[in-house]
C-alpha positions as CSV (number, residue, x, y, z in Angstrom):
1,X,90.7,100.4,100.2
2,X,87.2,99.1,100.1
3,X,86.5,95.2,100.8
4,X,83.2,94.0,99.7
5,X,81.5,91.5,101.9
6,X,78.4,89.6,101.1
7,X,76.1,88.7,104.1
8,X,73.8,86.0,104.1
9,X,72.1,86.3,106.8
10,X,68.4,86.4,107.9
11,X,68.8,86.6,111.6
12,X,68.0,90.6,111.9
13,X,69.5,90.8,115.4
14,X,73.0,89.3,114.3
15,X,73.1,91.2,110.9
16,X,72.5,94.6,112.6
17,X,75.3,93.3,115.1
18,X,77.9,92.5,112.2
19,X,76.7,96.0,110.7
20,X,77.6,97.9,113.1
21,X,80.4,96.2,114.3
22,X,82.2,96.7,110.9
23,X,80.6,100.2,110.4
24,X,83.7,101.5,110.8
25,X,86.1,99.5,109.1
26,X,87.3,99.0,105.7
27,X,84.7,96.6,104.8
28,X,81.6,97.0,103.2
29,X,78.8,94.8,104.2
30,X,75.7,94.4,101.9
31,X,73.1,91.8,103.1
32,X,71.1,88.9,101.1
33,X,68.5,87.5,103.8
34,X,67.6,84.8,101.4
35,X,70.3,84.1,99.6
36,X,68.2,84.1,96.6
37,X,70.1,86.8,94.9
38,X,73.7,85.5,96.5
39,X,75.0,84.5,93.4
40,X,73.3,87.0,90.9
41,X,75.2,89.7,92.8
42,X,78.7,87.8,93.2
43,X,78.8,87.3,89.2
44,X,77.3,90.8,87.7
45,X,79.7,92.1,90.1
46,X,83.0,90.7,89.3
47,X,84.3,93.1,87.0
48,X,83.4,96.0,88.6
49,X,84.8,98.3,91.5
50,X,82.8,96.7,93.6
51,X,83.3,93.5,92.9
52,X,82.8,91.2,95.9
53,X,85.8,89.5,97.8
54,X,84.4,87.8,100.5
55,X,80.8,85.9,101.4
56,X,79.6,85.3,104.7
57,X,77.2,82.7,104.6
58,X,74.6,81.5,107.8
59,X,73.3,77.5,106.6
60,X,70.2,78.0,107.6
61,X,68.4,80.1,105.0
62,X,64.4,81.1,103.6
63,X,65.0,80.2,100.1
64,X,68.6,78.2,99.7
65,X,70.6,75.9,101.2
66,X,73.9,77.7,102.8
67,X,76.2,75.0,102.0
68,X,75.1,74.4,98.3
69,X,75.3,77.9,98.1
70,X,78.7,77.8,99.2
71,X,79.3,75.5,96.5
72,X,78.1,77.0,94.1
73,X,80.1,80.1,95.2
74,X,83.5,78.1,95.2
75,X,82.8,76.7,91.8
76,X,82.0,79.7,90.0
77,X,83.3,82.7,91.3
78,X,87.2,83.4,93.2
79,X,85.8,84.9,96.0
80,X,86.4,84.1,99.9
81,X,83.4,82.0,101.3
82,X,82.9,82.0,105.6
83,X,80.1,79.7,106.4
84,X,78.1,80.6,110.0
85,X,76.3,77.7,111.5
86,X,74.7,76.8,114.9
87,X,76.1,73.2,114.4
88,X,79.2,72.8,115.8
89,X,80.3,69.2,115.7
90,X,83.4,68.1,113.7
91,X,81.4,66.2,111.2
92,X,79.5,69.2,110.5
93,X,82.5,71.6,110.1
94,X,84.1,69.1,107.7
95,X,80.4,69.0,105.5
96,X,81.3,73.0,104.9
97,X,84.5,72.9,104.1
98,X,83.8,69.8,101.2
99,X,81.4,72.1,99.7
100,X,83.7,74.4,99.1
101,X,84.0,77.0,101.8
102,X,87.0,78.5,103.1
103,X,86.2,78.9,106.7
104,X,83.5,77.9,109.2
105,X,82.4,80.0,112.6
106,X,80.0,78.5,115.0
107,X,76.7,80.6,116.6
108,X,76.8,82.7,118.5
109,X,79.6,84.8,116.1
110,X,82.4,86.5,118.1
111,X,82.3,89.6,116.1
112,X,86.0,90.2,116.8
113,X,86.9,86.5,115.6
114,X,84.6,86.9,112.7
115,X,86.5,89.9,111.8
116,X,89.7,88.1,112.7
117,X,89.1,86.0,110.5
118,X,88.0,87.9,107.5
119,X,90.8,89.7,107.3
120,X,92.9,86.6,107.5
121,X,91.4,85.3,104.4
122,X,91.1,88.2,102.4
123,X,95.0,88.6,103.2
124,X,95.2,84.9,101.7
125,X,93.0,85.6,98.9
126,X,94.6,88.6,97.3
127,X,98.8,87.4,98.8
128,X,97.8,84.4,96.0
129,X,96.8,86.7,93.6
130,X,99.9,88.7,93.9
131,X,102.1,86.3,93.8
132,X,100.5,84.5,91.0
133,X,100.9,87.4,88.6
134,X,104.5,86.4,87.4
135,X,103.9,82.9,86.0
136,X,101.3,81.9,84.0
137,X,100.7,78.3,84.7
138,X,102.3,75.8,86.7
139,X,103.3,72.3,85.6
140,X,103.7,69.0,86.9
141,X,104.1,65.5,86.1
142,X,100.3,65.2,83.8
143,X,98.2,68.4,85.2
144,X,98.8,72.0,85.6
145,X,97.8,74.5,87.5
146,X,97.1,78.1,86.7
147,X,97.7,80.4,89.2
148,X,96.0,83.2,88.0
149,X,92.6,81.5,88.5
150,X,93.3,78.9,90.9
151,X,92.5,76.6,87.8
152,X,93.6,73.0,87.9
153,X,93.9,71.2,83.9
154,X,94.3,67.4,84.1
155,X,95.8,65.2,80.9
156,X,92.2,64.9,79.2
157,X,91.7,68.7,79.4
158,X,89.5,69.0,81.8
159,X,89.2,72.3,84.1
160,X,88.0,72.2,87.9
161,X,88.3,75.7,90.0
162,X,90.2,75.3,93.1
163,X,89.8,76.9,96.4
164,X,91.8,79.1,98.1
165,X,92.4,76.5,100.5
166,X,92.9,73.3,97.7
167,X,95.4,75.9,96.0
168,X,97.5,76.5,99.2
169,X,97.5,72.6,99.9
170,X,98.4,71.6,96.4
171,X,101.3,74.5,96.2
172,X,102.7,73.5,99.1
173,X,102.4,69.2,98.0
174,X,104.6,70.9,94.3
175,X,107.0,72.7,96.7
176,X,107.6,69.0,98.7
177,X,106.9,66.5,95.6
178,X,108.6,62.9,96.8
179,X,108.7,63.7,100.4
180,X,106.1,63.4,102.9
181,X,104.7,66.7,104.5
182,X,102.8,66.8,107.5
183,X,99.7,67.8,108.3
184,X,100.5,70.3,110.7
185,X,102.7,71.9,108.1
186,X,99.7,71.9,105.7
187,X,97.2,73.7,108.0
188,X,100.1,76.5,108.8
189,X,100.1,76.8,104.8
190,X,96.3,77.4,104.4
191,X,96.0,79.7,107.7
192,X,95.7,77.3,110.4
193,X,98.2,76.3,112.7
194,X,96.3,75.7,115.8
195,X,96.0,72.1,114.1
196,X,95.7,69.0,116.4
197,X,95.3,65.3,115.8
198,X,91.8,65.3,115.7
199,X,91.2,68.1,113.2
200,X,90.4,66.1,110.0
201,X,90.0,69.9,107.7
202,X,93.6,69.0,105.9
203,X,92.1,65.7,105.4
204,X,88.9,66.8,103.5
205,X,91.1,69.2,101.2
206,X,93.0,66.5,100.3
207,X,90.3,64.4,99.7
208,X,89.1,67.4,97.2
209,X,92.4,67.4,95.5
210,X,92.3,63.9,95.0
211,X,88.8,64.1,92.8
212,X,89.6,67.0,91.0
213,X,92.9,65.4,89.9
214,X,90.6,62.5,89.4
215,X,93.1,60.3,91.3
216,X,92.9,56.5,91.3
217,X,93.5,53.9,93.6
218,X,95.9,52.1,91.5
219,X,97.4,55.4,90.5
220,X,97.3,58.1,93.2
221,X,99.3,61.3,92.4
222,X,98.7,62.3,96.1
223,X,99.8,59.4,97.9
224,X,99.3,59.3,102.4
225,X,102.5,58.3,103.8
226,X,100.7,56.7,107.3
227,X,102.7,58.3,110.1
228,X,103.9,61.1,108.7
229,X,101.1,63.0,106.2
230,X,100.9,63.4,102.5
231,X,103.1,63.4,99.4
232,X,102.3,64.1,95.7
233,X,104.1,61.4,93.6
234,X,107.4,62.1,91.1
């Protein structure tokens, strides 16, 4: 099997690095230096054979902004999004992963990590699809959530596409509803268990959750029990 990867990259050394470090491998790497065309190709693409599964996206770029393209990525398309950055402070990691993407590598890339890490996600990706096949939405308390699309339907109807990271947090908040799960067994859910007190990434996807079900403070359906994590409301 074939696994289309999208590079957006315009550091010449480091894409002829990724290229031929995944030369021989089961993905297929096609490069945007721009990222001008990023989301043109992810879209016309979709229906097709080789429709793309995973974008690998550098910040800094000639004619976009990584992390809006990232964004834009998350909200329109189901693909896996990996942002690259030379920024590697915690408050910068968090910024990529509210807009959307799914992962975040620091310059200089370990090619082995970055492949690593691919994989893991793609794994992710396509285990959610699979297992999503036999229901057709999921229900609970006033929302819903399709599987299928990773589409979350609040009471006034409307639609918000989740992550693959939001859908693993929110599936695992149904699985627990009226108990308190931690965050460490949220980031084991969406692929992370290395997590440690200071990692604040379960945070932000809660945070996410939390507009997109357009919680209130008088009326939170994900509620943070102080001590011991986060709970979705009966």
């Amino acid at each position: 099997m074939t696994i289309q990867v999208l590079l957006v990259e315009d550091d010449e050394l480091l894409v002829k690095r990724i290229l031929n470090h995944f030369k021989e491998t089961e993905f297929n790497i096609e490069v945007d230096s721009t990222g001008a065309d990023a989301l043109s190709i992810v879209q016309t693409r979709a229906s097709t054979k080789k429709a793309v599964s995973l974008a690998v996206i550098d910040i800094v770029l000639p004619k976009r902004d990584g992390l809006l393209l990232a964004k834009e990525l998350n909200a329109l398309t189901d693909i896996g999004v990996i942002v690259l950055s030379s920024r590697d402070s915690q408050a910068d990691r968090i910024a990529g992963l509210a807009q959307g993407a799914d992962d975040y590598i620091c310059k200089p890339v370990d090619l082995l990590e970055l492949e690593l890490r691919m994989r893991a996600l793609f794994k992710r990706i396509k285990g959610s699809q699979q297992d999503d096949e036999s229901e057709e939405f999921i229900e609970y308390a006033d929302f819903k959530l399709h599987p299928d699309n990773r589409t979350l339907v609040t009471p006034n109807g409307e639609e918000s596409r989740l992550t693959e990271a939001e859908h693993k947090v929110l599936i695992c908040l149904i699985a627990n509803a009226g108990k308190a799960t931690s965050r460490e067994k949220i980031s084991e859910e969406i692929g992370q268990p290395d997590w440690s007190p200071s990692d604040r990434t379960v945070d932000v996807l809660i945070g996410r959750l939390r507009k997109k079900l357009s919680d209130e403070k008088d009326q939170k359906r994900i509620v943070t029990v102080r001590g011991k994590g986060y709970m979705l409301s009966i």
